[in-house]
Backbone bond lengths (Angstrom), bond angles and torsions (degrees), N, CA, C in turn:
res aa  C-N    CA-C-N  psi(-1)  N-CA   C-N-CA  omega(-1)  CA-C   N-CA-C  phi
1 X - - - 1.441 - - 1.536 108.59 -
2 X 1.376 112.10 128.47 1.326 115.42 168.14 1.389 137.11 -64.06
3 X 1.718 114.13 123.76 2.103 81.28 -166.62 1.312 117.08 -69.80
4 X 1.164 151.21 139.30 1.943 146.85 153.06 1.233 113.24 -25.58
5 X 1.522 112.08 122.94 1.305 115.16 176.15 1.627 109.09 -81.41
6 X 0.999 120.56 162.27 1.803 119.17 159.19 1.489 128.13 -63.23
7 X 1.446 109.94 -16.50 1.207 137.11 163.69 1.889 107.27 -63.65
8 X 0.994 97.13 -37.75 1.687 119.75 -168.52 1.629 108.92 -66.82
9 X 1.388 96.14 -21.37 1.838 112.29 -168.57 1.217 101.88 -111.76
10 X 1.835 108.83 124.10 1.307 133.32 144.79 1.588 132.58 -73.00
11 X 1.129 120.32 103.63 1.490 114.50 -177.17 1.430 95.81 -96.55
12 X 1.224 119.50 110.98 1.518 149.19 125.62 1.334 130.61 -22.92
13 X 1.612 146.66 75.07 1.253 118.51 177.35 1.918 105.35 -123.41
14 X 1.018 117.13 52.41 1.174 123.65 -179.15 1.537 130.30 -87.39
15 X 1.521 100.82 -29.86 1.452 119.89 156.28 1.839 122.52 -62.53
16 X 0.870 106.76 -28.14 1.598 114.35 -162.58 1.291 110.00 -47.80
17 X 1.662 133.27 -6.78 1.423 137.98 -170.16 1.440 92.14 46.23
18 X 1.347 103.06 -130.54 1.869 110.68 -152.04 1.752 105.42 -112.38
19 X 1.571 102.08 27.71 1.470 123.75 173.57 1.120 130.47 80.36
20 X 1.515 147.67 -161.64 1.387 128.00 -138.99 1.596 104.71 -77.69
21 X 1.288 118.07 140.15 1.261 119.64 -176.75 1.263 145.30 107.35
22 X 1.649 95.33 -25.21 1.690 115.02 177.91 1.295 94.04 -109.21
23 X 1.405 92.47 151.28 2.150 141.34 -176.10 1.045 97.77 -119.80
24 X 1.777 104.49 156.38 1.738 89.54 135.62 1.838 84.64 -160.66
25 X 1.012 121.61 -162.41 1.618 135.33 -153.53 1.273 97.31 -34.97
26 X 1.624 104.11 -71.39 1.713 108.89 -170.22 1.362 122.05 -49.84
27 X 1.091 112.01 -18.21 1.407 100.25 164.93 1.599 141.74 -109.51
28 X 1.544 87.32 3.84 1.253 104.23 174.30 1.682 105.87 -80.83
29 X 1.616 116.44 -39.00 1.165 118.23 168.74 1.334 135.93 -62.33
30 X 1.595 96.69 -22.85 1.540 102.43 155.09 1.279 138.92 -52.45
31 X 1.687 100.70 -57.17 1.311 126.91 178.09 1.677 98.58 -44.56
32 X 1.279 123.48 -76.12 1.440 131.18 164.22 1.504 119.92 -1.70
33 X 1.377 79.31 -86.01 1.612 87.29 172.88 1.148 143.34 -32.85
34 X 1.359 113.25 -52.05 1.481 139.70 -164.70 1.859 89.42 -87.66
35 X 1.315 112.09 -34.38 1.304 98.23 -173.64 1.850 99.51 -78.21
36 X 0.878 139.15 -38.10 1.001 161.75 -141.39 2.388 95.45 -83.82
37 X 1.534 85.09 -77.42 1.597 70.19 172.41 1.462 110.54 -102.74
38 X 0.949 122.26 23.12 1.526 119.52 148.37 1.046 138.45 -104.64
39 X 1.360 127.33 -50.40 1.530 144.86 158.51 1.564 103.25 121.11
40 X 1.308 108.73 23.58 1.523 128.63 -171.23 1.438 120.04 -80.83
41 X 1.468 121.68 69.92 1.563 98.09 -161.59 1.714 101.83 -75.75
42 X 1.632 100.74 144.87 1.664 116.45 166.13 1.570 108.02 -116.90
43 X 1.258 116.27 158.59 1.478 126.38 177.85 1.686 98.23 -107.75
44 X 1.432 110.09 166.69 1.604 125.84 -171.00 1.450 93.24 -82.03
45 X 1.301 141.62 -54.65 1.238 139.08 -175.51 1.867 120.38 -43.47
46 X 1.663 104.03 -62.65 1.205 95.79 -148.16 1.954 94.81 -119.83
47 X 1.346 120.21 -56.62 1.013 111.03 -177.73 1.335 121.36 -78.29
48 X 1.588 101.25 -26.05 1.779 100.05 -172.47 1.292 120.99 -80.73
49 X 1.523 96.77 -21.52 1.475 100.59 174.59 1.701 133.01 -82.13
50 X 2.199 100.50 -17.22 1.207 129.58 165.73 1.518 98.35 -58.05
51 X 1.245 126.17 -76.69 1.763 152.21 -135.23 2.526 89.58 -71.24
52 X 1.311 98.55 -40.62 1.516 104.48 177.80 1.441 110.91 -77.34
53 X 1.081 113.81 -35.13 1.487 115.81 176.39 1.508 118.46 -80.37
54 X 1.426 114.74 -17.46 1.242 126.49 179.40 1.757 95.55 -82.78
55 X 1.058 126.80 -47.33 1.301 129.41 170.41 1.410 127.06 -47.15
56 X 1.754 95.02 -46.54 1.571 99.69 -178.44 1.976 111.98 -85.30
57 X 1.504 121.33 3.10 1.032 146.76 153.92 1.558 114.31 -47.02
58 X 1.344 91.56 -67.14 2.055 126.69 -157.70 1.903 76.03 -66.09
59 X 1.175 120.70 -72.17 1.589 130.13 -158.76 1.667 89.37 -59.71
60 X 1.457 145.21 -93.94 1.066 131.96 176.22 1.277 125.57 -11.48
61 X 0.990 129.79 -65.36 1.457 126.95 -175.28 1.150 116.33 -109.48
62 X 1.531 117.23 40.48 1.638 131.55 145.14 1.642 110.32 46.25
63 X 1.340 87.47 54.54 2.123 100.89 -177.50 1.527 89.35 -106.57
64 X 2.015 95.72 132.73 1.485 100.76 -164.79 1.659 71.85 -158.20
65 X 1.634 95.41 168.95 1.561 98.71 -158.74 1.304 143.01 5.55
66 X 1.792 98.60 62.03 1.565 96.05 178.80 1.480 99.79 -132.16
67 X 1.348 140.15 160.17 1.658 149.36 -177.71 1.381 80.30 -79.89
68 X 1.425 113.83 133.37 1.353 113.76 144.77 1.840 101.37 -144.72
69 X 1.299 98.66 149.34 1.522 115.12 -160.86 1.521 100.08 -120.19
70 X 1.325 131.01 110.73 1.577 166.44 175.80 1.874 93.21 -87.83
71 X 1.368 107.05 93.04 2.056 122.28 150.72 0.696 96.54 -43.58
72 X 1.770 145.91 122.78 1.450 119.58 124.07 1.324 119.08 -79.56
73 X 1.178 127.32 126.10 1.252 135.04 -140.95 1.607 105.76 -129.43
74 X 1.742 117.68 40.73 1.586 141.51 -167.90 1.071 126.48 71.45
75 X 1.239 122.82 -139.69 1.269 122.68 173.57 1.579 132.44 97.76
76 X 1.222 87.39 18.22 1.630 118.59 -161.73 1.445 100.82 -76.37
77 X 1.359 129.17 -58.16 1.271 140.28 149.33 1.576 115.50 -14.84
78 X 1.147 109.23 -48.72 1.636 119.45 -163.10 1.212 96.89 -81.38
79 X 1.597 134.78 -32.86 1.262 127.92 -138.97 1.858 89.79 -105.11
80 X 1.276 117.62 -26.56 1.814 129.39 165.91 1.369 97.20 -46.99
81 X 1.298 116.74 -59.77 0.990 133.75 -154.40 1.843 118.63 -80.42
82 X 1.600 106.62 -24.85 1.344 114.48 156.21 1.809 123.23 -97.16
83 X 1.401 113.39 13.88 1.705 134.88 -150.26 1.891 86.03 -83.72
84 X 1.179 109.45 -36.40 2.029 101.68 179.06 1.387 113.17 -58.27
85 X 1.316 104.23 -67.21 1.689 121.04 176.40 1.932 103.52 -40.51
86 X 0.953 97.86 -50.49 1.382 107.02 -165.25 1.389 121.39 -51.74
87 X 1.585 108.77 -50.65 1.005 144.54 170.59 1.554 122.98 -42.09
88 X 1.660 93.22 -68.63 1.608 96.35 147.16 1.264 136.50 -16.87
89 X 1.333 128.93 -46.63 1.362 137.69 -154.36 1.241 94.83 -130.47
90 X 1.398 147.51 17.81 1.444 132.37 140.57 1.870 117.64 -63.63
């Protein structure tokens, strides 16, 4: 296996909306969703806003039959903790 160069890495920050902390619909509908037919809970901060942006990525740049693998990387805490708001809007 070859190691990854740094050259090799794209940093992405196009999703970030208006930076740490802010949501807004689309990703609240994400969060939903994914919890919904998945059983996947995401929070507005860190994963839900990763997992929507990874989406709005996939749709931008017209990636179609390829594996791509989404970390969830916690956030479980956050998502208790965003579960009122949320709720609301089911």
């Amino acid at each position: 296996m070859e190691p990854i160069s740094i050259d090799d890495i794209d940093f992405i920050d196009d999703y970030i909306l208006d930076g740490y902390g802010t949501y807004n619909e689309k990703i609240t509908n994400t969060i939903k969703e994914i919890l919904i037919k998945e059983g996947i809970p995401l929070d507005t901060t860190y994963t839900g806003k990763a997992f929507w942006g990874m989406k709005e990525y996939i749709k931008k740049n017209d990636i179609k039959g390829k594996n791509i693998l989404f970390i969830h990387t916690g956030g479980t805490p956050l998502f208790f903790d965003d579960l009122e708001g949320l709720t609301n809007e089911f």
